[in-house]
N, C-alpha and C positions, 0 to 999 in steps of 0.2 A: 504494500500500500504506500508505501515514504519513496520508492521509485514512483509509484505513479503521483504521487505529487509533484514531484521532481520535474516529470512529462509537463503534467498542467501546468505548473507553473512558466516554465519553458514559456508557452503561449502569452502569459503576461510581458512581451517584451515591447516596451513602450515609450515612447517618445515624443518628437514633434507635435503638436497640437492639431492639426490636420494635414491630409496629403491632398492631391490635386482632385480629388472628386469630395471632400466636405468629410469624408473619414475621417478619425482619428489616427496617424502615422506612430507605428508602436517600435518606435526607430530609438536607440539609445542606450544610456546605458543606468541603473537601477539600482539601489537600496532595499530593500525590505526594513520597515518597519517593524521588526520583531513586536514591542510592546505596543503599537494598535492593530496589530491582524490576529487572529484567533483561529486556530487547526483544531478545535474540535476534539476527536479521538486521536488525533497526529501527535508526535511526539515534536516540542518546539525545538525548533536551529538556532543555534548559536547567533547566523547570521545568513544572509543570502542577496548572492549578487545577482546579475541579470546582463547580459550584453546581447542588443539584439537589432536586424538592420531589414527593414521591408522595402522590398523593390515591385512596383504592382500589385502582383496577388499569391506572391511568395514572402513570407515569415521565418526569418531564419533567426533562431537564438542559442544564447549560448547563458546556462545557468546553473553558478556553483552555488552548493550549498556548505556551509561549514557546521557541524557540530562536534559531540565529542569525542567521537572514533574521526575525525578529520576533515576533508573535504573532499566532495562528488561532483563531478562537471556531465553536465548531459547538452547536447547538442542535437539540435532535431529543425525544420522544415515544416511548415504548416502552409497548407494551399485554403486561401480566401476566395477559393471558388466555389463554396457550396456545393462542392462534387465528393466523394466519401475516396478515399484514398486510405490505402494500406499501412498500417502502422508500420510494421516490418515486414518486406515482401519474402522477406528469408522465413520467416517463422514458420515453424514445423507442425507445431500445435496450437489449440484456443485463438488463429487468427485475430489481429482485433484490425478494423475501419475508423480513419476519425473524418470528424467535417467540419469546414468552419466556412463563417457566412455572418455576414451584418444583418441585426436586428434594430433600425438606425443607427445610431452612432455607438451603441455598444457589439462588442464582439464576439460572437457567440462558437464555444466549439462543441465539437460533441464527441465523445467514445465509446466505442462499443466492443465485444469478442463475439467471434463467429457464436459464440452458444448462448449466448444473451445473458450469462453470469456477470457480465461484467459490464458498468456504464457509468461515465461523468460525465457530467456538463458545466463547462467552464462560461463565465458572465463577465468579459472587461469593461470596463469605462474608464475613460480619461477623465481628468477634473479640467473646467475652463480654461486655467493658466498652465495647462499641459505639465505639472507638477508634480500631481500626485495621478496614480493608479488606482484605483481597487477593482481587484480578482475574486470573486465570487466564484468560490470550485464546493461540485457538489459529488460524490461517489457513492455507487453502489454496488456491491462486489459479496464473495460468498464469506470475505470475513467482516461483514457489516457495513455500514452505510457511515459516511462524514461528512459532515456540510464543514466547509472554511473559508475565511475572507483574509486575503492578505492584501496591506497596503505597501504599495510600492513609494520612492520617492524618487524622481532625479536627482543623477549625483551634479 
C-alpha cells in the first residue's frame, strides 16, 4: 500500500498556475507539507519531494520519499488523455490500467487491477497563486480502504 502511495503521489507533480488551454501546468518542483496533509491508515514520511515536468498531455514525475529505513524514488509517466493505459506493460500478474483526465481545473486519475481488487482515485487542484497543491488520494484494495490528503508547497 506505501508503494502505491508513492505511484499517486507521483501524479501530484505541480507547478505553473496554468498551461496554454486554462489547465493547471503541474510542472515543478515540490514540498510536502508533512504537518497539514493526513494519510489516514499510511504510515507518515519523514519528508517528500516531488520533481515533475508536463509537456501536453504527458506527466512525467519524479518522487522521493524519505523516512526511517531511508529514501524511495519512483519515477513514472501519466497520459492526460482520458484513455486507460497500462501500469506496467511487463507485468505478469493482477495487471493494473490507470487514466487521467480533467474534471475542470482539477485533475483527476484513476487505478484499477485487471480483477477489480484493486482501485484509487486521485483529486488534484492547484490553489490560485499556483502555490500550494492538494492531492486528494482515495484507495481501495484487499488490505482495506484509505482516504489521504497531502498538501504540496512550491519550493
Amino acid at each position: 500500500m506505501r508503494k502505491t502511495l508513492l505511484v499517486l503521489v507521483a501524479l501530484s507533480s505541480l507547478g505553473r498556475a496554468a498551461d496554454t488551454n486554462g489547465k493547471p501546468d503541474f510542472t515543478g518542483e515540490w514540498n510536502l507539507n508533512v504537518g497539514k496533509s493526513s494519510f489516514g491508515k499510511m504510515p507518515k514520511p519523514q519528508s517528500m519531494t516531488l520533481k515533475a515536468a508536463q509537456k501536453g498531455e504527458v506527466l512525467h514525475s519524479e518522487q522521493t520519499t524519505y523516512d526511517m529505513q531511508g529514501s524511495k524514488s519512483l519515477e513514472g509517466d501519466w497520459f492526460l488523455d482520458a484513455k486507460q493505459h497500462p501500469v506496467d506493460p511487463k507485468a505478469q500478474r493482477n495487471k493494473q490500467t490507470q487514466m487521467s483526465r480533467w474534471e475542470g481545473n482539477t485533475l483527476l486519475a484513476e487505478r484499477h487491477s485487471e480483477d477489480g481488487s484493486y482501485r484509487e482515485t486521485i483529486r488534484m487542484t492547484l490553489s490560485g497563486d499556483g502555490k500550494t497543491a492538494t492531492e486528494h488520494v482515495s484507495v481501495k484494495s484487499p488490505d482495506g480502504n484509505n482516504s489521504s490528503t497531502l498538501i504540496w508547497e512550491r519550493k
